[in-house]
VOGU-3710 file (C-alpha; in Angstrom, 3 decimals, decimal comma):
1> xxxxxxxxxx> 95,633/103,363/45,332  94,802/104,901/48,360  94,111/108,487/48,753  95,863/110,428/51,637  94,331/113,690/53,425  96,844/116,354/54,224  96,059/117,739/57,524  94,990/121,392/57,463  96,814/122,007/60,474  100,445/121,283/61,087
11> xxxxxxxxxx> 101,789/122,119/64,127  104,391/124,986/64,768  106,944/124,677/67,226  105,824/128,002/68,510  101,846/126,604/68,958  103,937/123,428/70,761  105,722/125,389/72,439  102,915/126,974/74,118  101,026/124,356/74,757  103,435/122,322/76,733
21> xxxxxxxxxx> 104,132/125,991/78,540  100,559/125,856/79,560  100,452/122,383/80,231  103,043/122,686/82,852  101,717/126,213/84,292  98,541/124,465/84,864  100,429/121,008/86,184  102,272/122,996/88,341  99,628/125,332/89,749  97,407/122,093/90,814
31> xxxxxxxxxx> 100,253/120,048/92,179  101,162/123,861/94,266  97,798/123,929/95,757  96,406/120,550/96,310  99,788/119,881/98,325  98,807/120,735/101,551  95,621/121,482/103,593  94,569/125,004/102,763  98,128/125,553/100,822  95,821/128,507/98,516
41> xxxxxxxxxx> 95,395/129,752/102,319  99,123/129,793/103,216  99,464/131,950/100,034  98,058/134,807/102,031  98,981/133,777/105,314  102,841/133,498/105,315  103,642/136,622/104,195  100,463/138,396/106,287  102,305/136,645/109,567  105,891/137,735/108,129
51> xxxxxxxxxx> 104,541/141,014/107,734  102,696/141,582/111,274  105,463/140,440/113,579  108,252/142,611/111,581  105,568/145,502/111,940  105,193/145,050/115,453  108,920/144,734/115,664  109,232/148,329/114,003  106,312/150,005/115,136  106,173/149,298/118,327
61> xxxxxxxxxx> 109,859/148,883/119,203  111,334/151,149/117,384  110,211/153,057/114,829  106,870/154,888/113,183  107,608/156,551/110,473  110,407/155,992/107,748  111,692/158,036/105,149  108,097/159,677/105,640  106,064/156,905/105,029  104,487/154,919/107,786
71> xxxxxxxxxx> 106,600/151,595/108,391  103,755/149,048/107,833  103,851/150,736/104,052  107,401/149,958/104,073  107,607/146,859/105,278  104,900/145,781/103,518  106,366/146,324/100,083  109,655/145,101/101,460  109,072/142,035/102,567  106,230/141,364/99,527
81> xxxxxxxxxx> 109,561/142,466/97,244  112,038/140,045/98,700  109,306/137,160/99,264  108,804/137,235/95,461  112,437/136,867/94,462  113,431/134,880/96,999  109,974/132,435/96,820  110,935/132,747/92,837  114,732/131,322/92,648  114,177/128,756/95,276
91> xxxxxxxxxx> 110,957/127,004/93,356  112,824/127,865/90,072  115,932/125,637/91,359  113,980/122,576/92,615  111,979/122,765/89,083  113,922/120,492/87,072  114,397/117,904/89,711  110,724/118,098/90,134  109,605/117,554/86,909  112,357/115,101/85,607
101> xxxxxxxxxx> 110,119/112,360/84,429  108,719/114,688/81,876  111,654/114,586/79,943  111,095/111,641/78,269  108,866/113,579/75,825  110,531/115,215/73,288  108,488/118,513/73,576  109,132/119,311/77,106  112,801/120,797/78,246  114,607/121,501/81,022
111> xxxxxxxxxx> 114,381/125,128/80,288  110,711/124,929/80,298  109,921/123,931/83,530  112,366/126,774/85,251  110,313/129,234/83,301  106,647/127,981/83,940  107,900/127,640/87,775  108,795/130,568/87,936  106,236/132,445/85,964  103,755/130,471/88,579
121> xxxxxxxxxx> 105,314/131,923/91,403  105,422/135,389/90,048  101,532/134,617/89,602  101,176/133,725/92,691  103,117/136,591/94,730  101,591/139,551/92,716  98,262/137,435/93,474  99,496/137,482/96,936  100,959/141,382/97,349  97,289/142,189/95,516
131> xxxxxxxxxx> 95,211/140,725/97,752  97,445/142,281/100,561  97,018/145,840/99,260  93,249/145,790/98,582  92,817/144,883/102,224  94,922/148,194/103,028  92,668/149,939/100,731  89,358/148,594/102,418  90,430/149,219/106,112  91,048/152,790/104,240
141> xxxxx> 95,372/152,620/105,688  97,407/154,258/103,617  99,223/152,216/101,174  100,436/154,288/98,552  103,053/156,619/98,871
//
């Protein structure tokens, strides 16, 4: 008769759960920035180019101050604001069309991939609108209001 060891660990579907969630985060993540040349440079660079020519637009066209902050402040949190949403629902809609040959495991859903693809991008724009306001803050501008 042959003796059988219980495992000492048995999986949760919450533990599961949170492993295929990082799984995919970290799928995700590589696949995002090993896309393109430089794509962790694009990051930065869209919305820094986005930014600059609706500054110039505004502060040299039209306008210098608004609502009593200076409009590079504004625009600045504007356009980080609607990037992030917009970046956000986009990446979130394509996920499940992306990532459809992972179905075939049990563990992974359809709901899981919209919410790591998103969380990523959230990651990635508050990486983004951080890196963006600690430049303000070392060229000494005013960012706060």
């Amino acid at each position: 008769m042959a003796v059988t060891k219980i495992p000492k660990y048995a999986p949760t579907s919450l533990s599961i759960t949170l492993s295929v969630w990082r799984a995919l985060f970290l799928r995700e993540a590589i696949t995002r920035l090993s896309k393109g040349r430089a794509a962790w440079l694009w990051l930065l660079l869209e919305p820094l180019a986005h930014m600059s020519l609706m500054m110039f637009i505004f502060a040299v066209i039209r306008v210098r101050i608004v609502s009593g902050m200076p409009v590079a402040l504004w625009i600045m949190v504007g356009l980080l604001g609607i990037f992030m949403f917009m970046r956000t629902a986009t990446q979130s809609k394509n996920a499940i069309n992306s990532n459809k040959s992972l179905f075939a495991y049990r563990q992974v859903k359809p709901f899981d991939t919209v919410l790591t693809r998103a969380y990523l991008e959230c990651f990635f724009n508050r990486f983004t609108y951080n890196c963006h306001v600690f430049r303000c803050v070392f060229f000494k501008l005013r960012c706060f209001p």
